[in-house]
C-alpha positions in Angstrom: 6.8 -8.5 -9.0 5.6 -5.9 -11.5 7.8 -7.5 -14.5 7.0 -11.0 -13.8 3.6 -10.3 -14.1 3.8 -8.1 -17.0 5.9 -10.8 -18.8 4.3 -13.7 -17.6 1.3 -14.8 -19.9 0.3 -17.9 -18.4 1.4 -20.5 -15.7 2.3 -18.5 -12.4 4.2 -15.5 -10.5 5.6 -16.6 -6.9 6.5 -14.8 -4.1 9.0 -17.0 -1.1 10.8 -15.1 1.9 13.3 -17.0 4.1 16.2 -16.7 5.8 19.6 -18.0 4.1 20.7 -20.0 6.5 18.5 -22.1 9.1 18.6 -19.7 12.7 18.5 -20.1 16.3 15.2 -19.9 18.2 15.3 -16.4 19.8 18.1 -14.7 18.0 19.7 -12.0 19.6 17.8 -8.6 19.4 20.0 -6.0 17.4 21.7 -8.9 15.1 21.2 -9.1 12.0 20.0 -12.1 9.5 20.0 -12.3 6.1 16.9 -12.9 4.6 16.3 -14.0 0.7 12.7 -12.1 -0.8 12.7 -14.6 -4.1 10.3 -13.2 -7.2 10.1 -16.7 -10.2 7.8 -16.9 -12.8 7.1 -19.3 -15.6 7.1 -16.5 -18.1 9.0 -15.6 -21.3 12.2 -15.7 -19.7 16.0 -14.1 -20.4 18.5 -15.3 -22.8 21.4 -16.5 -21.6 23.5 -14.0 -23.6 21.6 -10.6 -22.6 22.1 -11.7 -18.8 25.4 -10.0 -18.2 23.8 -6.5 -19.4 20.1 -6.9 -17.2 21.1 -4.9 -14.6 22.5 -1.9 -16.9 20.3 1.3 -17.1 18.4 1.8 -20.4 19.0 -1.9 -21.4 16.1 -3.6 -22.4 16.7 -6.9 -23.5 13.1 -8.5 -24.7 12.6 -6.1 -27.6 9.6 -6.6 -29.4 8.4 -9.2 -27.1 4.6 -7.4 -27.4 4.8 -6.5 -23.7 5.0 -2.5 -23.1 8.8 -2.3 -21.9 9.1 0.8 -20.1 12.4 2.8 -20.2 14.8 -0.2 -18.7 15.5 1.7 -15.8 13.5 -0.2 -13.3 16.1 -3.1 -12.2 18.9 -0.9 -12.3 17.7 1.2 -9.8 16.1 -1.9 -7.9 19.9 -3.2 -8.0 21.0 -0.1 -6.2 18.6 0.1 -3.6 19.8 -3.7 -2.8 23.0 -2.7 -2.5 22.1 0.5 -0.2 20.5 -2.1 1.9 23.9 -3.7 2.3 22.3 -6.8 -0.1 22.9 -8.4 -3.8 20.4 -9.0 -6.6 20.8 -11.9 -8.7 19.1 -13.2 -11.2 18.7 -16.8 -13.0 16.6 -17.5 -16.3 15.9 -19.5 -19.2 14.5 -18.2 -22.4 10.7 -19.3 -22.8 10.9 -21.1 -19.5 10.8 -18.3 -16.8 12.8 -16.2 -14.4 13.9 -16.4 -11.0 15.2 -12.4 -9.0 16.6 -13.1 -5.3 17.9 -10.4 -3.3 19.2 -11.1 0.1 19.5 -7.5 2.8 20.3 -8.1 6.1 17.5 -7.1 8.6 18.0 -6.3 12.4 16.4 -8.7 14.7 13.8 -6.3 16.6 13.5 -6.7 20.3 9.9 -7.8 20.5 9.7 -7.0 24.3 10.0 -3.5 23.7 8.7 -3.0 19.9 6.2 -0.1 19.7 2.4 -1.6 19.5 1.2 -1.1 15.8 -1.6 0.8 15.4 -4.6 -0.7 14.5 -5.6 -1.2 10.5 -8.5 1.2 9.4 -11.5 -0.2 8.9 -11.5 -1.4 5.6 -14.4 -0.6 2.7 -16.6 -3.5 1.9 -19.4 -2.3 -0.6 -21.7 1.1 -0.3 -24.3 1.2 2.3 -28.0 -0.3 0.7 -30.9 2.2 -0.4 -28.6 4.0 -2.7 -28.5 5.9 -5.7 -26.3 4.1 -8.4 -23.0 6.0 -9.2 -21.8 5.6 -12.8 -17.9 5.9 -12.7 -15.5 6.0 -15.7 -12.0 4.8 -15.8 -9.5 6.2 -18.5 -5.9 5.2 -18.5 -4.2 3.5 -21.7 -2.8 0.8 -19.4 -4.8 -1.9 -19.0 -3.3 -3.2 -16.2 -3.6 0.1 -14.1 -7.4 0.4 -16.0 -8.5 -3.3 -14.9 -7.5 -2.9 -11.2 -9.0 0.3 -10.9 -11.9 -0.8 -12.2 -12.1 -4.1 -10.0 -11.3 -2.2 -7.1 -14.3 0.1 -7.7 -16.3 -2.3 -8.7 -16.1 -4.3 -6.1 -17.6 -1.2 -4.0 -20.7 -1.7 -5.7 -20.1 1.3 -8.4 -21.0 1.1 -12.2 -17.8 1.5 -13.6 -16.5 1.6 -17.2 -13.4 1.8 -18.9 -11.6 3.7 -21.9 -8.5 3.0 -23.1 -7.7 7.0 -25.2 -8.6 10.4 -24.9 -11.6 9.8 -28.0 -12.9 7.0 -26.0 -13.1 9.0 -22.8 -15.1 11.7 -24.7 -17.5 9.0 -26.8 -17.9 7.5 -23.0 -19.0 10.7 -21.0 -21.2 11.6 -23.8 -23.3 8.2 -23.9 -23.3 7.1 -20.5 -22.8 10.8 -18.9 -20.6 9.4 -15.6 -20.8 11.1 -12.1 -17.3 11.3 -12.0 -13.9 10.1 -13.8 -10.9 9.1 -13.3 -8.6 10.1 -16.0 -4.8 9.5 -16.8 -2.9 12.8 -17.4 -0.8 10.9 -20.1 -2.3 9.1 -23.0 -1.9 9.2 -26.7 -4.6 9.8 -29.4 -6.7 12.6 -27.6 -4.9 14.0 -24.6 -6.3 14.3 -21.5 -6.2 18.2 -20.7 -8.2 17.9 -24.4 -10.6 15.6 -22.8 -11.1 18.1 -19.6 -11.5 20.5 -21.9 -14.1 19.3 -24.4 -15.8 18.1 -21.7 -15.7 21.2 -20.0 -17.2 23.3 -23.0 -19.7 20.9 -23.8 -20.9 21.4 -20.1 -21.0 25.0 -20.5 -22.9 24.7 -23.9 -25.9 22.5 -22.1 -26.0 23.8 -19.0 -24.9 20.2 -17.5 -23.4 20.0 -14.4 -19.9 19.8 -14.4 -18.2 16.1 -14.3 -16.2 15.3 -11.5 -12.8 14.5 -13.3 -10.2 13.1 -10.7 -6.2 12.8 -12.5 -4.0 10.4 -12.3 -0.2 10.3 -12.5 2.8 9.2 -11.7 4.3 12.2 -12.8 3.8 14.3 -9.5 5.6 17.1 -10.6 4.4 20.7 -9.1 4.6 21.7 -13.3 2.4 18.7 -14.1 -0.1 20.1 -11.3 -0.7 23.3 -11.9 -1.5 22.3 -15.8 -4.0 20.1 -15.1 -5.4 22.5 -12.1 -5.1 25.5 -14.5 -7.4 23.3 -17.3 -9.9 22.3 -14.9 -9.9 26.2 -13.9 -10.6 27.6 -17.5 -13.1 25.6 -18.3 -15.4 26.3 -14.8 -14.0 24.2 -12.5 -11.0 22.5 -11.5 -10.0 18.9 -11.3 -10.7 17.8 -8.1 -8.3 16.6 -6.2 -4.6 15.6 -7.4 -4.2 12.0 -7.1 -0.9 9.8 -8.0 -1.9 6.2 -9.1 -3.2 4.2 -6.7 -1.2 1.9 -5.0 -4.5 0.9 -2.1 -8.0 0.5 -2.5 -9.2 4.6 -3.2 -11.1 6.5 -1.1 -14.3 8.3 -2.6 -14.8 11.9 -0.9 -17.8 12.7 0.5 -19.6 14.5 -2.5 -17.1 13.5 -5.1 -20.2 11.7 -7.3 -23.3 14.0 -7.4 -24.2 17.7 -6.4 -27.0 16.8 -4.2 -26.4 13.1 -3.0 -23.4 11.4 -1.6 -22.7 7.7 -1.3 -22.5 6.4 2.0 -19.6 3.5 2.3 -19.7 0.6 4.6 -17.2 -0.1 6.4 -16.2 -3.9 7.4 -13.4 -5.0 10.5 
C-alpha cells in the first residue's frame, strides 16, 4: 500500500481481499483457505524488463522517477514474509499504466463457537473538550507524507498545528510562532535535529522561556539512537519527553504535554 501510493500521482490505489476459489458455507473449523489480499494502482507502473529483478534486495528499478525510493529493500522482505506464511507474491504491471501485487497465505478457518470475545475498541478521540485554551503544535519531519498526516491527524483534534519541512525551518518556526510543543524527526538534512533541540534549548536558557516540549520521532528505535536524543534534551535543561516511533494510530497527547500550568482536556466519542 505504501508504494502504490507513493508512486501513484493521480487516478486511484485499491485494496480487494477474497478467497481463490469460491467455498462452502460453514467451512470446516481448523482448515485452511487461501485467500488473495490484491494492492493495484493506476500509477507509474514497472517496465516489463526490470520485472524479473523486483523482488531482489537493493534493486530499485524506477530511478529517477522524482519519488523518494527508499533503500529497495521493502518487497524483498515483504516477499519473504509471504513465503513464511506458506504464500507467493506476484506481481503484474505496465509502464505508465499501473501496478497490480497479489499475495495469496493460507489462513485457518477459526471456530467461531469458541473464538475468544474481542475486547472492546477504546474510545476513540473526536476533538478537545470546549472552553479551552488554544494549543499551538509544530510538526517537523522532511517527509511530507509522514508531515501531512500528522498534521491532519492533529488537526483534526482541534490543535493549531504547523509544519516544517528541515532543521532551519523548525528553528525560524519556534521562534515566530513560539509552539507549546513539537514534534520533531530525529533524522533530517540541512539543520539536524539534536541542533534544533539544542538551539532551542539555549535560546530558552538565554530568555528565561519556558522550555518547549519537544517530542522525537523515529523509526530508528535503537537504544543508541535513544539515549542521544535523551542525553541532548538533558544538557540543555530538560529532556525530550517521551520516545516516540512514528505513528502508525491517531497519537495520544499526555496530560500536561502542552503548557506548564494548563492541560487540554480531550473528548472522547463511542
Amino acid at each position: 500500500m505504501g508504494n502504490a501510493i507513493k508512486f501513484t500521482a493521480r487516478g486511484q490505489v485499491c485494496l480487494r481481499i477474497a478467497p481463490v476459489d469460491p467455498c462452502a458455507p460453514g467451512p470446516a473449523a481448523d482448515s485452511r483457505l487461501a485467500v488473495a489480499f490484491t494492492v493495484s494502482d493506476t500509477g507509474i507502473g514497472i517496465a516489463a524488463k526490470n520485472l524479473d529483478r523486483l523482488l531482489e534486495p537493493f534493486v530499485q528499478v524506477n530511478p529517477g522517477s522524482g519519488v523518494h525510493e527508499g533503500t529497495g529493500l521493502g518487497l524483498s522482505i515483504s516477499h519473504q514474509f509471504v513465503q513464511l506464511l506458506g504464500g507467493e507474491l506476484t506481481v503484474e504491471s505496465r509502464l505508465n499504466l499501473g501496478s497490480t501485487f497479489t499475495f495469496t497465505p493460507p489462513i485457518e478457518v477459526a471456530d467461531g463457537v469458541n473464538a475468544p470475545k474481542s475486547a472492546p475498541l477504546p474510545a476513540q478521540v473526536v476533538g478537545l473538550a470546549p472552553g479551552q485554551l488554544s494549543y499551538r503544535i509544530l510538526v517537523v519531519d522532511d517527509d511530507r507524507v509522514q508531515r501531512h498526516l500528522l498534521s491532519q491527524l492533529l488537526h483534526s483534534i482541534g490543535f493549531e498545528v504547523d509544519e516544517a519541512q528541515d532543521g532551519r525551518g523548525a528553528i525560524a518556526q519556534w521562534e515566530s510562532w513560539q509552539p507549546q510543543l513539537i514534534w520533531l524527526d530525529m533524522r533530517m538534512p540541512m539543520v539536524s535535529s539534536y541542533e534544533v533541540a539544542q538551539h532551542i534549548r539555549t535560546q530558552e536558557q538565554a530568555s528565561g522561556l519556558p522550555p518547549t516540549k519537544i517530542i522525537a520521532l523515529t523509526a530508528n528505535a535503537f537504544e543508541a539512537d535513544r539515549a542521544q536524543a535523551i542525553a541532548t534534551g538533558k544538557l540543555w535543561g530538560r529532556c525530550l519527553p517521551p520516545w516516540a516511533s512514528r505513528p502508525k494510530v491517531p497519537p495520544i497527547i499526555p496530560a500536561g504535554s502542552l503548557a506548564p500550568r494548563a492541560s487540554p482536556r480531550l473528548a472522547g466519542g463511542a
